[in-house]
C-alpha positions as CSV (number, residue, x, y, z in Angstrom):
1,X,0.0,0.0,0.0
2,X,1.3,3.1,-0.9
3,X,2.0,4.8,2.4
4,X,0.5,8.3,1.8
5,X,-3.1,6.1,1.3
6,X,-3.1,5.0,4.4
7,X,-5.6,6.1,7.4
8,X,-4.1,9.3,9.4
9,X,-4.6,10.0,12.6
10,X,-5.2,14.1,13.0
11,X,-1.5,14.8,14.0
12,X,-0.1,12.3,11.2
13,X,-2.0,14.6,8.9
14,X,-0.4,17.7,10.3
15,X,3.1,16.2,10.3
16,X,2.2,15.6,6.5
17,X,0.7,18.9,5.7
18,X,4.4,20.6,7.2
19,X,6.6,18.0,5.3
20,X,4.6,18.7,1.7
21,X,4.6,22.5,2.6
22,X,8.4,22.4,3.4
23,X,9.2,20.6,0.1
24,X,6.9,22.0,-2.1
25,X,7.3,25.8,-0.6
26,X,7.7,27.6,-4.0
27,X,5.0,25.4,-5.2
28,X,2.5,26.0,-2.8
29,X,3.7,29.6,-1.9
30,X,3.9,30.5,-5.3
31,X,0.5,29.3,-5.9
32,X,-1.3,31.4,-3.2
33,X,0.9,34.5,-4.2
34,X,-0.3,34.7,-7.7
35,X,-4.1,34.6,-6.8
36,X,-3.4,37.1,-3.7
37,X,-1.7,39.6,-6.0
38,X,-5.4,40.4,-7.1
39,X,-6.8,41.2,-4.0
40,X,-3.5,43.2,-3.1
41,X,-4.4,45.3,-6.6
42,X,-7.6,45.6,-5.4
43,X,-6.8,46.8,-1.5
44,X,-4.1,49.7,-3.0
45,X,-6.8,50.5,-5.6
46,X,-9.5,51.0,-3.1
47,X,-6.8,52.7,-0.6
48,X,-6.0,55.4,-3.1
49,X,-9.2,55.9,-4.6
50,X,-10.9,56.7,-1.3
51,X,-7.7,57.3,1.1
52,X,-6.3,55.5,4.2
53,X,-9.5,56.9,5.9
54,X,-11.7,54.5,3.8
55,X,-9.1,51.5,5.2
56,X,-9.6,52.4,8.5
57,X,-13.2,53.9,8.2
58,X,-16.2,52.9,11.0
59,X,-19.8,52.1,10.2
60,X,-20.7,55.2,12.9
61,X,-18.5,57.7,10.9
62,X,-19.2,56.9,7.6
63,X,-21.7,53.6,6.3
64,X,-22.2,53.7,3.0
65,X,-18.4,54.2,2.1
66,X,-17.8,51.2,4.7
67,X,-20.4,48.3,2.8
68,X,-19.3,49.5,-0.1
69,X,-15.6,49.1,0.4
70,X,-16.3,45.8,2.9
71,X,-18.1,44.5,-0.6
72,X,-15.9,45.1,-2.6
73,X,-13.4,43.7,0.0
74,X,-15.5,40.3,0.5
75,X,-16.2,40.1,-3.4
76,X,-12.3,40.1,-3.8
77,X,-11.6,37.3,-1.2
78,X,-13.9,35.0,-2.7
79,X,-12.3,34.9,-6.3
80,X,-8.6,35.2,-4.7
81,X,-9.9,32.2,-2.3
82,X,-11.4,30.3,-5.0
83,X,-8.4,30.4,-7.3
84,X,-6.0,29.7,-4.5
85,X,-7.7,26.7,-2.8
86,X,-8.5,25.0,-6.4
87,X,-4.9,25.2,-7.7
88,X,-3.4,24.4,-4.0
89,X,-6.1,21.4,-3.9
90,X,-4.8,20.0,-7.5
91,X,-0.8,20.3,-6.6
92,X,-1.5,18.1,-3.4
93,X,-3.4,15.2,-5.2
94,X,-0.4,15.4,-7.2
95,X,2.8,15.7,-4.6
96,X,1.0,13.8,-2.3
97,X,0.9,10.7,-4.6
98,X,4.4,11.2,-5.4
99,X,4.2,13.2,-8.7
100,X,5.3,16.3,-10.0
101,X,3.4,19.9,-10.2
102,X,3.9,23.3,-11.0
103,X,2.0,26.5,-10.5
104,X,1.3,27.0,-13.9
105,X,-0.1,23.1,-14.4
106,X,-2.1,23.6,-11.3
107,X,-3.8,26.8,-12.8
108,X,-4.6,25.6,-15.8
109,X,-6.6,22.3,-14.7
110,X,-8.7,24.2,-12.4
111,X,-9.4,27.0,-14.9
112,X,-12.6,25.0,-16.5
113,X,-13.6,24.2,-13.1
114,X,-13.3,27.8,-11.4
115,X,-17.2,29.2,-11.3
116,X,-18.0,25.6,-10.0
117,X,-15.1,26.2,-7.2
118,X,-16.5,29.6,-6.9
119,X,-20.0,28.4,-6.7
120,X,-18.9,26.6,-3.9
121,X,-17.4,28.6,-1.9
122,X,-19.5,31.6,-2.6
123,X,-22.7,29.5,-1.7
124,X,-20.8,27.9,1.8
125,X,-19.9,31.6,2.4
126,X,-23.3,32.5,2.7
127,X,-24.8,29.3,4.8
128,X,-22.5,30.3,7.4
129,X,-22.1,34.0,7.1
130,X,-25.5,34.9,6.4
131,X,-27.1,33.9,10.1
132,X,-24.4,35.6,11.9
133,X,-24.8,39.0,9.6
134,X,-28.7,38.8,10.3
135,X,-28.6,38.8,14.1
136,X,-25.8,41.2,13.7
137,X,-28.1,43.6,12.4
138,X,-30.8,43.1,14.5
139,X,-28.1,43.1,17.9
140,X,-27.0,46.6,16.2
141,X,-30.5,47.6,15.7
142,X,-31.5,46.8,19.0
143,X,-28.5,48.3,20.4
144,X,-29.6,52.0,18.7
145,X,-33.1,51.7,19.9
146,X,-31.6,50.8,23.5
147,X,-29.7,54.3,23.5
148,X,-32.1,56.1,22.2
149,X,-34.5,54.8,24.6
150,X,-32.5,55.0,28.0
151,X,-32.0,58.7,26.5
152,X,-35.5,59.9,26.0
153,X,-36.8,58.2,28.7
154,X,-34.9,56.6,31.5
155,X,-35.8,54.2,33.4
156,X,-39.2,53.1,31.6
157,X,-40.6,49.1,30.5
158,X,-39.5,50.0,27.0
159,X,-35.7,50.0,27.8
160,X,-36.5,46.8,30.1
161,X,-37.5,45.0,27.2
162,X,-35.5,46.4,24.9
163,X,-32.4,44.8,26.8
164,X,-33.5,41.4,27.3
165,X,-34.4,41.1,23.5
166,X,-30.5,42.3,23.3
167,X,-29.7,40.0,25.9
168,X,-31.6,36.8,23.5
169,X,-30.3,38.6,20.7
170,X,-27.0,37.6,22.0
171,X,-27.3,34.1,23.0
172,X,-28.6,33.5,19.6
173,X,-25.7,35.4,17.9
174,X,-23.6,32.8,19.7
175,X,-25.3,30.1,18.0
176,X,-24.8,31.6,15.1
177,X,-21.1,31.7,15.3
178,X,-21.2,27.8,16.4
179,X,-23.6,27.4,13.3
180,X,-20.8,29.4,11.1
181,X,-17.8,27.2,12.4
182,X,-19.7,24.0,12.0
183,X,-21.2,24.9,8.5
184,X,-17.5,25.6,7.4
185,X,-16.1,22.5,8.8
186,X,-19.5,20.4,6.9
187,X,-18.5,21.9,3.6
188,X,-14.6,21.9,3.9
189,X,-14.5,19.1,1.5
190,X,-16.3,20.5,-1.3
191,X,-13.5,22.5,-3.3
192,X,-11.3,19.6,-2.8
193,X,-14.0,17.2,-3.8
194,X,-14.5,19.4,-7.4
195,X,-11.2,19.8,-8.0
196,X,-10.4,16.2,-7.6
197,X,-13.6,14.2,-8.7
198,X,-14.8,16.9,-11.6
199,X,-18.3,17.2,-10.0
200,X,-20.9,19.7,-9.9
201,X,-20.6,22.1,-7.4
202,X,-23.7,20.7,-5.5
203,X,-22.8,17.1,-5.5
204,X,-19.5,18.7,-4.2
205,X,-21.2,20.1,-1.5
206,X,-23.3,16.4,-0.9
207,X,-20.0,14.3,-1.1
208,X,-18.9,17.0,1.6
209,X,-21.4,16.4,3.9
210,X,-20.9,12.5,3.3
211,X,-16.7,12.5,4.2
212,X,-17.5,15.1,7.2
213,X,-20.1,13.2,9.2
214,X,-18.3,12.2,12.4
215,X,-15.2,13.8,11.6
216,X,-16.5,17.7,12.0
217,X,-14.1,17.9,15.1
218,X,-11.2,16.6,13.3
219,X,-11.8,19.3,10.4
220,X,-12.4,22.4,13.4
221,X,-9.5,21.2,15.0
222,X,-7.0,21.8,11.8
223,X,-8.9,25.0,11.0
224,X,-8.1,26.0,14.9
225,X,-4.5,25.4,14.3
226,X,-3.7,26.3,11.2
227,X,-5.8,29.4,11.7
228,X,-3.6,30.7,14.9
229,X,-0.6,29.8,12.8
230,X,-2.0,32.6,10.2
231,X,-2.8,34.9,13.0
232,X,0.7,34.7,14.4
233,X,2.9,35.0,11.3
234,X,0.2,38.1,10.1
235,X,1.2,40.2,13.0
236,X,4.7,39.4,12.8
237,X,5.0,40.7,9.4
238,X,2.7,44.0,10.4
239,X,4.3,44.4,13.7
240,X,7.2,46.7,12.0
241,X,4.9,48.8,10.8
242,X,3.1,48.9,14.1
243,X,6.3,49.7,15.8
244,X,7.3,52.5,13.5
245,X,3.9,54.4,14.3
246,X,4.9,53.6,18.1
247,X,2.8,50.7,19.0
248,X,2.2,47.0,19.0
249,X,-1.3,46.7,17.9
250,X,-4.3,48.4,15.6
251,X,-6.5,50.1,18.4
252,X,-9.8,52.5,17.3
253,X,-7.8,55.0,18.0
254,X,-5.1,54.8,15.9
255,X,-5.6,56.5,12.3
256,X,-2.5,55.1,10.1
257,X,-1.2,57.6,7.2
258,X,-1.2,56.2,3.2
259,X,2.5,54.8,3.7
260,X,1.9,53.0,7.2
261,X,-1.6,51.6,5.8
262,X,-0.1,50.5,2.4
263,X,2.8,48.8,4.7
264,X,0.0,47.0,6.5
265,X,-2.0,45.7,2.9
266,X,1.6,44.2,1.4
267,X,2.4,42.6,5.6
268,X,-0.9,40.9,4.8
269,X,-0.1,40.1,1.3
270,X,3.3,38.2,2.2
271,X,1.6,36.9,5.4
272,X,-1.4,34.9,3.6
273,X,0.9,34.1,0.6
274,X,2.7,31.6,3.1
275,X,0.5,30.7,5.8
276,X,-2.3,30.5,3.3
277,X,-1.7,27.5,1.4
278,X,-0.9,25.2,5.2
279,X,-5.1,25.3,6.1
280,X,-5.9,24.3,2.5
281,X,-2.8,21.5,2.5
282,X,-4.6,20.1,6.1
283,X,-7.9,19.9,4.4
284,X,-7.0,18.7,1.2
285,X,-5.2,15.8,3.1
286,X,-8.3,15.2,5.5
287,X,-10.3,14.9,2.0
288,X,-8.1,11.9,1.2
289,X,-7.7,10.4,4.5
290,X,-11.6,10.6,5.1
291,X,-12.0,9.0,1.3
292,X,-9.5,6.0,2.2
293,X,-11.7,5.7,5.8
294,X,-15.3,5.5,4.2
295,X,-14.2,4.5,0.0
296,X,-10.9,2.5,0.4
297,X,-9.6,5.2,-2.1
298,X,-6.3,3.8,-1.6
299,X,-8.2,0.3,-3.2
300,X,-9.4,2.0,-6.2
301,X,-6.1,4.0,-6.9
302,X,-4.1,1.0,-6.8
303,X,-6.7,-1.5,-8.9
304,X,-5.8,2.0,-11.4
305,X,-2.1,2.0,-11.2
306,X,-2.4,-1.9,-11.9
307,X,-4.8,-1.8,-14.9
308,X,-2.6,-0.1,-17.3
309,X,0.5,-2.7,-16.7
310,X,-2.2,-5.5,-16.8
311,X,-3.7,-4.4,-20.0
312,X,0.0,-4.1,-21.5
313,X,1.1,-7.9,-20.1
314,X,-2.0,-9.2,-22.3
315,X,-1.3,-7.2,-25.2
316,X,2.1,-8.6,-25.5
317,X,1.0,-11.6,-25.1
318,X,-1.2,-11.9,-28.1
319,X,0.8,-12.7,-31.0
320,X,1.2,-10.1,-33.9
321,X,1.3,-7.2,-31.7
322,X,5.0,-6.8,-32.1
323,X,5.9,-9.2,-29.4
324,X,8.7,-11.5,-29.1
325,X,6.8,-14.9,-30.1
């Protein structure tokens, strides 16, 4: 058996994720760096079309500028995320089996499959997204009425109720962000199941569900890890630019000038070029393990590595094919 198709145990696959990554690093790097070079276009665009205010800009100063540049923002993250899981995705099933990729290859195989890819991950953006943004707007609304109410008039039944419905607003906004995580984790194995097996974006989404159920934990558990590890390498690459403005950390408070905010957007850039590809590695690798666990993949791939020398045995075999007689 080949012994990358073999069941994993979560820390096996973690130990394989960093071993790929380390021997693949301009492979996988590369990859994630050519789709994030459009959403770094599109952050400097936005930045000097509307100013470093616009980058640092609240909802309470300023709204409509804010959706529209948090749109435009989202919009861009989605194609850059689509393009960069879908090639990533292909070079594993490819280094991971022991065969060769390149950034280039890996682009052009997914390129017929990107609106599925971005079908999918557009669609699981907004099962898990779309609660939490709902109850977010009704917490905020609720929240305005509240001060408006404890301003006009003190003390009265409307402000009462007006804070346990924030109160219940609140527990359910905590569900929501369990129902965001675990929608996430259900659907992790969609891109890697289109980019893989060729399918539609929904039966991606259905063979998804199928490899996830009873291995949610295992999939939150490598988004939890791999996620810190992007945290922690993103503020060590914007922590010189905090440190030249004097501090350690983005506060409210802190209004960054056009240089120090274009520092930050190109920290982020080289940041999520190399930490971005680990998360999508770990998943891609779950995707297999969870195929060998329910499918015996590793069956099936090596019944197709054995076909092709079987069918060549019997065709020299069979006399006037060119075979020595």
């Amino acid at each position: 058996m080949n012994s990358a198709l073999r069941p994993m145990s979560t820390g096996e696959v973690l130990d394989r994720t960093f071993y790929l990554y380390r021997n693949n690093f301009i492979l996988f790097a590369g990859i994630t760096l050519v789709a994030s070079i459009f959403s770094l276009c599109v952050r400097l665009a936005m930045l000097f079309a509307f100013g470093s205010e616009a980058a640092q800009g609240s909802l309470q100063r300023s709204p409509l500028l804010f959706l529209v540049t948090l749109v435009i923002y989202v919009i861009a993250y989605l194609v850059v995320h689509s393009l960069a899981s879908g090639a990533t995705v292909h070079a594993v099933s490819l280094v991971h089996l022991g065969r060769s990729a390149s950034i280039h290859q890996s682009y052009s195989e997914i390129k017929s499959l990107f609106f599925r890819i971005f079908n999918i991950v557009v669609s699981v953006f907004i099962r898990a997204i779309g609660p939490t943004i709902i109850i977010y707007a009704l917490l905020f609304g609720v929240a305005l009425s509240l001060t408006r109410g404890a301003r006009d008039n003190p003390g009265s039944s409307a402000v009462i109720a007006g804070a346990l419905m924030a109160l219940v607003l609140l527990l359910v906004l905590i569900v929501a962000l369990v129902w965001m995580i675990r929608t996430f984790a259900r659907y992790a194995f969609a891109v890697p199941a289109c980019a893989i097996e060729k399918v539609s974006a929904g039966d991606a989404l259905k063979r998804s569900k199928f490899l996830t159920k009873k291995s949610i934990g295992r999939v939150v558990l490598v988004f939890l890890l791999t996620g810190l590890i992007a945290v922690a390498l993103g503020y060590v690459f914007q922590l010189p630019v905090y440190l030249a403005h004097g501090t350690f950390w983005m506060t409210p408070s802190i209004h960054l000038s056009l240089p120090y905010v274009v520092g930050l957007y190109i920290a982020d850039f080289l940041a999520g070029s190399l930490a971005g590809p680990i998360a999508t590695i770990a998943i891609a690798l779950l995707y297999y393990d969870e195929r060998i666990r329910k499918e015996a993949f590793d069956l099936q791939w090596m019944m197709q590595s054995i076909e092709p020398a079987a069918n060549q045995a019997a065709t020299a075999a069979v006399p006037g094919t060119g075979a020595i007689q």
